[in-house]
TIVO-2410 file (N, C-alpha, C; in nm, 3 decimals):
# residues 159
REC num residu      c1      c2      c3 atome chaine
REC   1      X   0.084  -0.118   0.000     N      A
REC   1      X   0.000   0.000   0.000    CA      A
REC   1      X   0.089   0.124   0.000     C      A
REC   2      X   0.066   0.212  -0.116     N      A
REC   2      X   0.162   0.361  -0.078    CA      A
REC   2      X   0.082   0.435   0.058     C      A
REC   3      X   0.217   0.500   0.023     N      A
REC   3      X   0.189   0.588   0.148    CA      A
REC   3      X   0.149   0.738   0.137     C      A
REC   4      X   0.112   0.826   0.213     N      A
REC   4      X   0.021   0.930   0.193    CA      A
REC   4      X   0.114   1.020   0.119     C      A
REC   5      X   0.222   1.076   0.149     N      A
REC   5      X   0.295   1.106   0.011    CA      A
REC   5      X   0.352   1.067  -0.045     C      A
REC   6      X   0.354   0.976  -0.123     N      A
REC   6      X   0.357   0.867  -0.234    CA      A
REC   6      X   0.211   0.902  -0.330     C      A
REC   7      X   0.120   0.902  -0.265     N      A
REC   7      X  -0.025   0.912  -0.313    CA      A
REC   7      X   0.004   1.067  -0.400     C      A
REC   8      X   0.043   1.147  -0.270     N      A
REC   8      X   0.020   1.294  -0.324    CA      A
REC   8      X   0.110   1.325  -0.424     C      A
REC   9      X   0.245   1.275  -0.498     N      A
REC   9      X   0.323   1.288  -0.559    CA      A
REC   9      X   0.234   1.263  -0.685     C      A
REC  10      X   0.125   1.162  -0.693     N      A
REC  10      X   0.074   1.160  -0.807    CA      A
REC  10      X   0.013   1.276  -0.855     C      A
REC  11      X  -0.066   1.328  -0.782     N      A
REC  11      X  -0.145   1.442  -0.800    CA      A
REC  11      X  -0.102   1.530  -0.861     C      A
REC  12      X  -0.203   1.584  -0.920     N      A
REC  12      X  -0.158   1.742  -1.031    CA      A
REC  12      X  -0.183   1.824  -0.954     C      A
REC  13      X  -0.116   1.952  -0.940     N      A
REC  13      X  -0.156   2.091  -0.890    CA      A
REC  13      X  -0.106   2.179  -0.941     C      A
REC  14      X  -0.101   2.269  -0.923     N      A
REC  14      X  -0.046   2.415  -0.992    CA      A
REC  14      X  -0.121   2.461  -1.115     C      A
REC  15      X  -0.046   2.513  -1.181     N      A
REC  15      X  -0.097   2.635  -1.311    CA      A
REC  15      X  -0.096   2.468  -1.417     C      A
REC  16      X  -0.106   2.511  -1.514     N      A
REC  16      X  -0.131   2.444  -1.628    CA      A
REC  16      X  -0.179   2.310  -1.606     C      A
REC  17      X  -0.265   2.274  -1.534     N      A
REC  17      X  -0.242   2.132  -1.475    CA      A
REC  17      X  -0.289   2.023  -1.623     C      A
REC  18      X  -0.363   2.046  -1.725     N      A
REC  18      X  -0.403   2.003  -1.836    CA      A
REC  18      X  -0.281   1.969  -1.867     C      A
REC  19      X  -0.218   2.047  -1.890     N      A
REC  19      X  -0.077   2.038  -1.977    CA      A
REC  19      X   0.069   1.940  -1.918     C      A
REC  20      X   0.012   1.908  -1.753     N      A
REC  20      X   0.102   1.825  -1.684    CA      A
REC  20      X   0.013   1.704  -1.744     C      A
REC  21      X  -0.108   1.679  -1.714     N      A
REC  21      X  -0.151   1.552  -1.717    CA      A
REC  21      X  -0.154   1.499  -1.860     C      A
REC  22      X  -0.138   1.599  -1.970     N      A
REC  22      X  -0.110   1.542  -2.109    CA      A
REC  22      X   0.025   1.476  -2.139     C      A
REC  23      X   0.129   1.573  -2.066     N      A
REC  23      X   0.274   1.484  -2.053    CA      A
REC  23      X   0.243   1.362  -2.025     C      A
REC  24      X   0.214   1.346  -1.913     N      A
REC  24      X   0.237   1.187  -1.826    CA      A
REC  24      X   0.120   1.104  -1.902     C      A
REC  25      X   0.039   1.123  -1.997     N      A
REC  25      X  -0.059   1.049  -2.061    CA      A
REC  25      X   0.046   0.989  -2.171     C      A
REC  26      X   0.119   1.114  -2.205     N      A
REC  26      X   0.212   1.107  -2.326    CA      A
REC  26      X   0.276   1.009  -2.300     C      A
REC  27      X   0.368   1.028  -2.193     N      A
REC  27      X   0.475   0.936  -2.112    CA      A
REC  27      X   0.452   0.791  -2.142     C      A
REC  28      X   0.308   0.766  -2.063     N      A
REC  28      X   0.278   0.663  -2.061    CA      A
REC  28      X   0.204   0.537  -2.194     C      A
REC  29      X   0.215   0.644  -2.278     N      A
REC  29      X   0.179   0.634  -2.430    CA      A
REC  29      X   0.292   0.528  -2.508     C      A
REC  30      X   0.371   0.657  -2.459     N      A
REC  30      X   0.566   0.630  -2.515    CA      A
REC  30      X   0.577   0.484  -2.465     C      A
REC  31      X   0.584   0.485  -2.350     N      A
REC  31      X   0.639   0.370  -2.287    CA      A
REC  31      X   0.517   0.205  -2.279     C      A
REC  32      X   0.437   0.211  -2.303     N      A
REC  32      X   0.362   0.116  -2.393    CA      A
REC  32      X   0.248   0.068  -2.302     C      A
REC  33      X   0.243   0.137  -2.169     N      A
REC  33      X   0.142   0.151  -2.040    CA      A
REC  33      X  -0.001   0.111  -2.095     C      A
REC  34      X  -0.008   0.214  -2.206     N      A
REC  34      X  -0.177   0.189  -2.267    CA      A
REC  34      X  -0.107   0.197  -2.454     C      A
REC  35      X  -0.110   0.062  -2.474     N      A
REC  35      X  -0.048  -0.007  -2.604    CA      A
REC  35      X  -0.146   0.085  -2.714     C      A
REC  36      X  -0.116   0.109  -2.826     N      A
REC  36      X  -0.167   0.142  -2.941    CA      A
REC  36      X  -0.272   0.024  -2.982     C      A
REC  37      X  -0.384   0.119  -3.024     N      A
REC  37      X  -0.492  -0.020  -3.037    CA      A
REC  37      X  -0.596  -0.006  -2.893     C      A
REC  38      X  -0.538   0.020  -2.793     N      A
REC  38      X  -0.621  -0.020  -2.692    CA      A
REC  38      X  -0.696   0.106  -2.629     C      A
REC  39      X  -0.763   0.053  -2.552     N      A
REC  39      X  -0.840   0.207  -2.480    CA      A
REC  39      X  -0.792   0.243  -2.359     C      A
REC  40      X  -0.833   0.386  -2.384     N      A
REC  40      X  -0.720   0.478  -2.246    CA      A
REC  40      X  -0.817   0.432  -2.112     C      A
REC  41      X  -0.775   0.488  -1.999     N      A
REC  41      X  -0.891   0.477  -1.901    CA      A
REC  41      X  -0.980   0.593  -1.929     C      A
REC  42      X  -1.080   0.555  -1.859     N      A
REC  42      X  -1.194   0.612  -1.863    CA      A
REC  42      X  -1.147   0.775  -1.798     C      A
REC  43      X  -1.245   0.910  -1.828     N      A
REC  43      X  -1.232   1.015  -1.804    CA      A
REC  43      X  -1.238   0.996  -1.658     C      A
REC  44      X  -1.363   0.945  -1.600     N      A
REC  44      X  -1.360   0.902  -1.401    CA      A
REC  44      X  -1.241   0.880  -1.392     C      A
REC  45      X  -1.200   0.768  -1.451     N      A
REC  45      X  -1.063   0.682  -1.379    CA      A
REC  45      X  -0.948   0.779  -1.343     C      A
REC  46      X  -0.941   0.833  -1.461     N      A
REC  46      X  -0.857   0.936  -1.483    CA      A
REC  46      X  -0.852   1.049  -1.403     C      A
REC  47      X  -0.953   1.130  -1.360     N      A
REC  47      X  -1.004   1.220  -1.291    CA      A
REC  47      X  -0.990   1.171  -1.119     C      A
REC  48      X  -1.037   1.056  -1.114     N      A
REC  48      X  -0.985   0.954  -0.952    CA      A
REC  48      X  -0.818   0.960  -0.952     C      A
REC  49      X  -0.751   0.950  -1.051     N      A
REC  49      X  -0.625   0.907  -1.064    CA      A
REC  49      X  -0.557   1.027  -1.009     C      A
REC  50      X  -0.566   1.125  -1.052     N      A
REC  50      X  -0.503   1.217  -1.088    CA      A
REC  50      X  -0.542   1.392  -0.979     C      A
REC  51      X  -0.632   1.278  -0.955     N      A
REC  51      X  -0.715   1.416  -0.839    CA      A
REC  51      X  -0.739   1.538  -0.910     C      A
REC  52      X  -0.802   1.546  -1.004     N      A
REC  52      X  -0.832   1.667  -1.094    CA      A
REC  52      X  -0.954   1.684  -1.134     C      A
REC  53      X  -1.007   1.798  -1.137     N      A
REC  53      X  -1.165   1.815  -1.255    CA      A
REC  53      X  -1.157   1.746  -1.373     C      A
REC  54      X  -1.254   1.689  -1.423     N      A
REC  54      X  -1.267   1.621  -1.537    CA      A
REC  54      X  -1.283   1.740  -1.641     C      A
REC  55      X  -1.325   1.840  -1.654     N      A
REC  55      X  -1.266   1.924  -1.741    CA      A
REC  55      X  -1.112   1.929  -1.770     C      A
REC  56      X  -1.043   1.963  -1.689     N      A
REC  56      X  -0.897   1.936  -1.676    CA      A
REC  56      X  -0.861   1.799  -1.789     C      A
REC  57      X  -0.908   1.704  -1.733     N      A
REC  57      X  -0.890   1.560  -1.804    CA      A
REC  57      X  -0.916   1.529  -1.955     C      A
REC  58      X  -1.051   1.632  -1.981     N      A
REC  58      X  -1.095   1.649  -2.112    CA      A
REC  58      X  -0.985   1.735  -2.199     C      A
REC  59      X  -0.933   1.821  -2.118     N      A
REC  59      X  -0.850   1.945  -2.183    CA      A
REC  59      X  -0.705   1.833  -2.237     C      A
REC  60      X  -0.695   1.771  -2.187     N      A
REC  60      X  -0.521   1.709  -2.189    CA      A
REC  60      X  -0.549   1.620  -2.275     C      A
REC  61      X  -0.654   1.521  -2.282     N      A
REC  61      X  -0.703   1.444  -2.396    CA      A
REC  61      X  -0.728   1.483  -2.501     C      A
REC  62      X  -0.805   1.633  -2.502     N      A
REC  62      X  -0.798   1.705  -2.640    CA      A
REC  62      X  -0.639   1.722  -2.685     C      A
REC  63      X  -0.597   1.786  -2.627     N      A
REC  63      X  -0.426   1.786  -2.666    CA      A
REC  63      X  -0.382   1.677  -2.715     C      A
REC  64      X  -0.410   1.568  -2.648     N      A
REC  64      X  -0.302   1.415  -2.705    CA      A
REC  64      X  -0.400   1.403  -2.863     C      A
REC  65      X  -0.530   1.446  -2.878     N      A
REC  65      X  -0.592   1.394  -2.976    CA      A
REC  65      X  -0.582   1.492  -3.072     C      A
REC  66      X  -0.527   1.645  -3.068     N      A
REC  66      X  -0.490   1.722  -3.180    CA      A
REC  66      X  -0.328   1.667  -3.213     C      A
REC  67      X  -0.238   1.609  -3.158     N      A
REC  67      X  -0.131   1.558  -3.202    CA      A
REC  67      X  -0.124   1.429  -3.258     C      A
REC  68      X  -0.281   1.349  -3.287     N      A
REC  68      X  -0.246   1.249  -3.364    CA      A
REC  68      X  -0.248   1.141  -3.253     C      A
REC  69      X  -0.224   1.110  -3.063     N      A
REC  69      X  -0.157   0.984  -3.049    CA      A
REC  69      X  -0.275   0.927  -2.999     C      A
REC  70      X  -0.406   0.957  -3.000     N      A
REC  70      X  -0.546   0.935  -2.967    CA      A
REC  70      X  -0.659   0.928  -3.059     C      A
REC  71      X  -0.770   0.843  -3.096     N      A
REC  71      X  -0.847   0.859  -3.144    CA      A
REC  71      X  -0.943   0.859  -3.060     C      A
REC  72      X  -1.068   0.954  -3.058     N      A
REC  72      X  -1.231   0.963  -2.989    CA      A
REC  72      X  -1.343   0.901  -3.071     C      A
REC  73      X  -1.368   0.785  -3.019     N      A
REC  73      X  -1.480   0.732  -3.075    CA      A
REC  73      X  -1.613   0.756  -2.990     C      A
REC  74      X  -1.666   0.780  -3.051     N      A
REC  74      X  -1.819   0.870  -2.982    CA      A
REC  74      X  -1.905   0.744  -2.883     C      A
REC  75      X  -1.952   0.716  -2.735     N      A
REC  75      X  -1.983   0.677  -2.634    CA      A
REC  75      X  -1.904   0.506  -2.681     C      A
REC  76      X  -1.780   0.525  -2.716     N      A
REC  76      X  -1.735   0.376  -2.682    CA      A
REC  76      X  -1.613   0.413  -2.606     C      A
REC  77      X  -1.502   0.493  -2.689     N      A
REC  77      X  -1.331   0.512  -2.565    CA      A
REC  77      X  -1.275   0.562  -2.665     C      A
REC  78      X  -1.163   0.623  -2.592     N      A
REC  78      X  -1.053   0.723  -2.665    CA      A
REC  78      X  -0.952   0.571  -2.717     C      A
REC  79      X  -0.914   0.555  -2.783     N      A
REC  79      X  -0.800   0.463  -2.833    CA      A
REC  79      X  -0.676   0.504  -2.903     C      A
REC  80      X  -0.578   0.431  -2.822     N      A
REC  80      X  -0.454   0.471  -2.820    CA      A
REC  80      X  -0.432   0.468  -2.995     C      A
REC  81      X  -0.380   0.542  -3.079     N      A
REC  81      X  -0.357   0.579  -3.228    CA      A
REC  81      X  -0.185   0.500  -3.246     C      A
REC  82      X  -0.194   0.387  -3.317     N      A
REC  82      X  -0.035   0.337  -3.375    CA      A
REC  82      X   0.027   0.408  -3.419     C      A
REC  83      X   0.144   0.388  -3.450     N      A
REC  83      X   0.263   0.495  -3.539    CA      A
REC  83      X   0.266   0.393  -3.639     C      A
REC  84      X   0.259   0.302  -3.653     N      A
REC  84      X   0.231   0.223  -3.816    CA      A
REC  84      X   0.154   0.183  -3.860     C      A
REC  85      X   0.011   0.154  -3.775     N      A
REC  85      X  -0.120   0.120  -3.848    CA      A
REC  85      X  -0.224   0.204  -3.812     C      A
REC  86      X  -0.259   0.213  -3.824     N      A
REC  86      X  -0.424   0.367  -3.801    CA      A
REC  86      X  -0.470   0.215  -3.687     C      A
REC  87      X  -0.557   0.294  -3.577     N      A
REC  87      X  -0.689   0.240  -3.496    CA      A
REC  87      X  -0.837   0.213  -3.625     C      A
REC  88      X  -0.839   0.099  -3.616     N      A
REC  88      X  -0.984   0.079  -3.622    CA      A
REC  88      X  -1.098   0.179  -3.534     C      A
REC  89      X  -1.176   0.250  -3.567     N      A
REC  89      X  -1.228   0.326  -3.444    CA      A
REC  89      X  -1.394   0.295  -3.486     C      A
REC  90      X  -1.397   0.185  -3.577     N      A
REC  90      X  -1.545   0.148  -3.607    CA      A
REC  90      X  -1.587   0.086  -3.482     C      A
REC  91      X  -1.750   0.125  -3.449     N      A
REC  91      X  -1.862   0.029  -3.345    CA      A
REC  91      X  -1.839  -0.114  -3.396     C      A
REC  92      X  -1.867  -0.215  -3.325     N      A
REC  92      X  -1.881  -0.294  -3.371    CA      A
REC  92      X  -1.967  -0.372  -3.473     C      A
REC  93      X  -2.067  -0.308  -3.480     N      A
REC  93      X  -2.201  -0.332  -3.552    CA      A
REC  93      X  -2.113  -0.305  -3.690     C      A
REC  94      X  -2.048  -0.203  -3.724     N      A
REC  94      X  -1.994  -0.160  -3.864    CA      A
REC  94      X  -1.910  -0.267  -3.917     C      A
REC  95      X  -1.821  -0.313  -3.830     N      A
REC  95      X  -1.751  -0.422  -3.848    CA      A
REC  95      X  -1.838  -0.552  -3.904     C      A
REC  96      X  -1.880  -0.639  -3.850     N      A
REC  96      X  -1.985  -0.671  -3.856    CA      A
REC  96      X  -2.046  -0.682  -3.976     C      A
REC  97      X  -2.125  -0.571  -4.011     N      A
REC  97      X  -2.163  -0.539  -4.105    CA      A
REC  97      X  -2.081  -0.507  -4.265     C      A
REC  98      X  -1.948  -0.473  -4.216     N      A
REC  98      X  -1.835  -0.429  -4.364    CA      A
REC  98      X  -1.809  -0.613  -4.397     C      A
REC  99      X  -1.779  -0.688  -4.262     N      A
REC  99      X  -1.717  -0.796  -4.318    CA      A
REC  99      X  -1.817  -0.909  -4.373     C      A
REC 100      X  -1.970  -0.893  -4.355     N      A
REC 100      X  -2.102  -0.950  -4.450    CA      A
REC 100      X  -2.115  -0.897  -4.567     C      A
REC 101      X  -2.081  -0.754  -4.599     N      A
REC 101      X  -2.069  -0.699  -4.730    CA      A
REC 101      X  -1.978  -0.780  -4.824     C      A
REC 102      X  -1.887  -0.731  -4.725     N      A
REC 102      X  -1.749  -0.838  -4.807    CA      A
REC 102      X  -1.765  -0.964  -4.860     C      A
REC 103      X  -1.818  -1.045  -4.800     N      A
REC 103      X  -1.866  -1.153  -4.860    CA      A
REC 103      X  -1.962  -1.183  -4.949     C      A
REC 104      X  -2.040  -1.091  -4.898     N      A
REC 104      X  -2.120  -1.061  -5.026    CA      A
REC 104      X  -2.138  -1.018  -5.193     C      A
REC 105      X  -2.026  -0.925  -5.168     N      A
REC 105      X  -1.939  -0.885  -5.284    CA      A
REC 105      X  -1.831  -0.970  -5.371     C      A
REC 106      X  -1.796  -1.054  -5.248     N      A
REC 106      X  -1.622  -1.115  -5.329    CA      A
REC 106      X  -1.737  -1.289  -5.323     C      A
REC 107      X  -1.851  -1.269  -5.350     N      A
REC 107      X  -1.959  -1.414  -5.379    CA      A
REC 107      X  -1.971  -1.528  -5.317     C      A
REC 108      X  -1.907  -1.500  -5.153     N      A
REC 108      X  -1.895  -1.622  -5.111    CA      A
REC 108      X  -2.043  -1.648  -5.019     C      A
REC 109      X  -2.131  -1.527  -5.082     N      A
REC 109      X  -2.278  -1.504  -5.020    CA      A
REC 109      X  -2.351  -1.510  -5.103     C      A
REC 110      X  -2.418  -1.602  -5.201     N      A
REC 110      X  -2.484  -1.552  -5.331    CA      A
REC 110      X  -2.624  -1.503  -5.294     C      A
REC 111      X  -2.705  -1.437  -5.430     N      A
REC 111      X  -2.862  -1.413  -5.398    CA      A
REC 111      X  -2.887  -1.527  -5.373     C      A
REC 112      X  -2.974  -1.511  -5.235     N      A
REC 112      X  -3.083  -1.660  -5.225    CA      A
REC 112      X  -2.984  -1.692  -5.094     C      A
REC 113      X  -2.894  -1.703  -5.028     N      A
REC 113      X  -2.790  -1.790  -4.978    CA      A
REC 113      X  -2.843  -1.726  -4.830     C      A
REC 114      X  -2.864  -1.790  -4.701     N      A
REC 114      X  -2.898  -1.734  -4.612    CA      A
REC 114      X  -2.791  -1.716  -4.496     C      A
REC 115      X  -2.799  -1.621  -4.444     N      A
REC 115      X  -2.703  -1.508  -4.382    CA      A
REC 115      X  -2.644  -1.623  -4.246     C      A
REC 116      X  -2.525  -1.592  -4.183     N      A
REC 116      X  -2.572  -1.698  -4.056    CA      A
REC 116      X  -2.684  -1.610  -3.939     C      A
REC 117      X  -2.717  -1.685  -3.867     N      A
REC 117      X  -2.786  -1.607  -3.781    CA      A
REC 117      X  -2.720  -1.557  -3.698     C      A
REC 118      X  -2.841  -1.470  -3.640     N      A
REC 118      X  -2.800  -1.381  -3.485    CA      A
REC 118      X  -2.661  -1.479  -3.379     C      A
REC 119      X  -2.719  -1.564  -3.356     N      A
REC 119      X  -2.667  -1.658  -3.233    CA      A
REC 119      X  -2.538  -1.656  -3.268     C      A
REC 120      X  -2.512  -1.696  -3.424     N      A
REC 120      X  -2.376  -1.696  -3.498    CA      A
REC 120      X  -2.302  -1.601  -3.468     C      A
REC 121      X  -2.326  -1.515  -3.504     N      A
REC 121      X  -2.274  -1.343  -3.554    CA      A
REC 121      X  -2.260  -1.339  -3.405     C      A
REC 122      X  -2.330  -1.371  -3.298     N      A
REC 122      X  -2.313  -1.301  -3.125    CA      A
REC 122      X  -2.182  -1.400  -3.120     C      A
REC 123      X  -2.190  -1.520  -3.133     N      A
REC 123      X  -2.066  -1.558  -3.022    CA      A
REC 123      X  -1.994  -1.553  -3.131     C      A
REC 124      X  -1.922  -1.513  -3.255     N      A
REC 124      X  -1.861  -1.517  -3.378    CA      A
REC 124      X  -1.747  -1.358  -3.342     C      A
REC 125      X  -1.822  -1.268  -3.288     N      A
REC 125      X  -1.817  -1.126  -3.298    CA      A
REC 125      X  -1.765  -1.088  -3.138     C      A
REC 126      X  -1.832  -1.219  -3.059     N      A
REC 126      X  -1.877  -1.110  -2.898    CA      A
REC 126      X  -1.951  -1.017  -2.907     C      A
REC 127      X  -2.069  -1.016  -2.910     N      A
REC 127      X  -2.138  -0.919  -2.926    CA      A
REC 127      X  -2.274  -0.898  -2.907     C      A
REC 128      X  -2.410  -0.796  -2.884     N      A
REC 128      X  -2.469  -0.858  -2.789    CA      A
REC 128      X  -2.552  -0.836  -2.914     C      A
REC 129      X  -2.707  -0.913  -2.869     N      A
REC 129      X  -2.791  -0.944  -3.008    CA      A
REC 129      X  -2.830  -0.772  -3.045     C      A
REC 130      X  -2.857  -0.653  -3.026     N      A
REC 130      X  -2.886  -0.543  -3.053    CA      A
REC 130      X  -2.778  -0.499  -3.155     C      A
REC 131      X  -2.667  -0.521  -3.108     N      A
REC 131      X  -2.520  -0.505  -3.200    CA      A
REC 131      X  -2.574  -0.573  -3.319     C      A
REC 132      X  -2.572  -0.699  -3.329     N      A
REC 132      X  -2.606  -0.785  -3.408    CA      A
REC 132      X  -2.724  -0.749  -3.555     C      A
REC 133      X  -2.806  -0.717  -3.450     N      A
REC 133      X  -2.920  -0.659  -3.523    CA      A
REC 133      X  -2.895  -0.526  -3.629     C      A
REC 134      X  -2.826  -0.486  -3.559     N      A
REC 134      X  -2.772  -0.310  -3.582    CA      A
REC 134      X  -2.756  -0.315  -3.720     C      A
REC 135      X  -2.619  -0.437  -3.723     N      A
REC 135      X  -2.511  -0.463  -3.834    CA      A
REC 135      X  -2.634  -0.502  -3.961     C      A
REC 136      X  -2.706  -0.596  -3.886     N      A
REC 136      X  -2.835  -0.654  -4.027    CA      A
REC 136      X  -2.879  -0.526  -4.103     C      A
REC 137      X  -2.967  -0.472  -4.009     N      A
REC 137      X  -3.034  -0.289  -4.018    CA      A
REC 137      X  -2.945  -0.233  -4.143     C      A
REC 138      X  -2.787  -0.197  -4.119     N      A
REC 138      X  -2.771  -0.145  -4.191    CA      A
REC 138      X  -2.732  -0.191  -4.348     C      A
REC 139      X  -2.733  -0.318  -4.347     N      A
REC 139      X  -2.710  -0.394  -4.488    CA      A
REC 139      X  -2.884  -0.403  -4.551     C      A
REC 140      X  -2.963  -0.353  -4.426     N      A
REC 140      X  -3.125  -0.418  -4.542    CA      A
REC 140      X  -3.136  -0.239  -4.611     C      A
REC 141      X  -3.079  -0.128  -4.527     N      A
REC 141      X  -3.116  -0.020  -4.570    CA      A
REC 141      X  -3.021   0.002  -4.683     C      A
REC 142      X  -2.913  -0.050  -4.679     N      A
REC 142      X  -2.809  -0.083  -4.851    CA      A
REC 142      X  -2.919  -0.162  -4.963     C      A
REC 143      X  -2.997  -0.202  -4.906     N      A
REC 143      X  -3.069  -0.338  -4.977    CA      A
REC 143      X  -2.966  -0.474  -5.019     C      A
REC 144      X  -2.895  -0.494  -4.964     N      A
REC 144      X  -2.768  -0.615  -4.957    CA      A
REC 144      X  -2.888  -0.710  -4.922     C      A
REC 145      X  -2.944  -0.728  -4.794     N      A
REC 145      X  -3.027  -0.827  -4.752    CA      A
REC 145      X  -3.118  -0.786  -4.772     C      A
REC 146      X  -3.218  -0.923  -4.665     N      A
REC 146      X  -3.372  -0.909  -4.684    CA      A
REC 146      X  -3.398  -0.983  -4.608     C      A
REC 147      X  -3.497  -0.978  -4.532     N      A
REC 147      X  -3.537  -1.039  -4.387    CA      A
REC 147      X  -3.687  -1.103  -4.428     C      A
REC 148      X  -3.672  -1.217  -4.368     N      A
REC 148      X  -3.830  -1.313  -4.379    CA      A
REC 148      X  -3.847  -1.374  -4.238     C      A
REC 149      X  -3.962  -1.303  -4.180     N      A
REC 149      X  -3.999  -1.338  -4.050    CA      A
REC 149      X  -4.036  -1.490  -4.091     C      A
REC 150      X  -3.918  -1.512  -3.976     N      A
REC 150      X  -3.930  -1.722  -3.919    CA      A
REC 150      X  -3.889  -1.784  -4.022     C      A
REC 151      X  -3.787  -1.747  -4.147     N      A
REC 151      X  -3.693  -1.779  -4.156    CA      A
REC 151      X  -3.544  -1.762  -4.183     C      A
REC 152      X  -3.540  -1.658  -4.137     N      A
REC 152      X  -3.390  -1.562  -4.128    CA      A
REC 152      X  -3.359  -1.450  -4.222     C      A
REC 153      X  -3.236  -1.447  -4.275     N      A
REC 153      X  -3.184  -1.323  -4.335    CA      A
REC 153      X  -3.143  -1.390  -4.471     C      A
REC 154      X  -3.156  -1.312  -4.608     N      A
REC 154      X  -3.110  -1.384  -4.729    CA      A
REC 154      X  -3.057  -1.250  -4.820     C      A
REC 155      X  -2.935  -1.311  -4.890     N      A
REC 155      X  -2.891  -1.163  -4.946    CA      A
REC 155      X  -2.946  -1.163  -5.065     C      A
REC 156      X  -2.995  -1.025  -5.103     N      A
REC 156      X  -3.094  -0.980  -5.172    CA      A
REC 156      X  -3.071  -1.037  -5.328     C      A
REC 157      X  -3.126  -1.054  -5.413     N      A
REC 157      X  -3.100  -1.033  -5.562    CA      A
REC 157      X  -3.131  -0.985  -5.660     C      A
REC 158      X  -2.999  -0.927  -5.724     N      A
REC 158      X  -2.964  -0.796  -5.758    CA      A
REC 158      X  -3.027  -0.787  -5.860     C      A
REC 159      X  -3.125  -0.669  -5.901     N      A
REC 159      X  -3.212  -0.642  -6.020    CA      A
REC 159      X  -3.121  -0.595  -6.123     C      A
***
């Protein structure tokens, strides 16, 4: 267990404190703490961590994310940005959904050929059946598929 200043050494204080806690985000960037690919901690965590306003926390994250070493994906996580491959920063549903296209396209899905199901796609993906659904949604509004209540999903054919 640290000790009470040990604790306080973590803490930010003074003037610029955004601009301290973007260093040591940096730092810990550099040194492979939160790997490229993965997600930062949460703004709380961060804000618990660091003993600071979460404004503060927002401010230093904006910084790491105008230099490129962060991507913001909208209510999923900030993810750490590679220096040789870009972040994926798609929902999962998109995923999902690009790699049924794909198959669809390169014919290993013909018209008529039925989709796998939900159950598939959940433990295939990790993912929960709404996700699942999501990904369908947006291939029937492409018109790719076509849905037949009670007996699944079939990719469409092409007029």
């Amino acid at each position: 267990m640290r000790t009470a200043p040990e604790r306080r050494k973590a803490w930010l204080t003074g003037q610029r404190v955004s601009g301290k806690l973007a260093e040591r985000l940096r730092e810990r960037i550099r040194a492979g703490v939160y790997p490229a690919g993965r997600a930062l901690p949460s703004e709380i965590a961060l804000t618990a961590e660091f003993r600071v306003a979460r404004n503060t926390v927002r401010r230093a994250l904006r910084a790491l994310e105008a230099e490129g070493l962060i991507v913001t994906v909208p209510s999923k996580a900030r993810l750490v940005q590679g220096a040789d491959q870009p972040v994926d920063a798609s929902y999962r549903y998109q995923v999902i959904a690009r790699e049924l296209r794909r198959r669809i396209e390169r014919g290993d899905l013909s018209p008529g050929d039925l989709l796998p199901s939900e159950a598939e796609l959940r433990w295939l993906y990790e993912a929960s059946r709404n996700t699942v659904r999501q990904a369908f949604a947006e291939l029937e509004r492409e018109g790719l598929i076509v849905s037949q209540q009670g007996k699944g999903r079939f990719v469409q054919h092409q007029e």
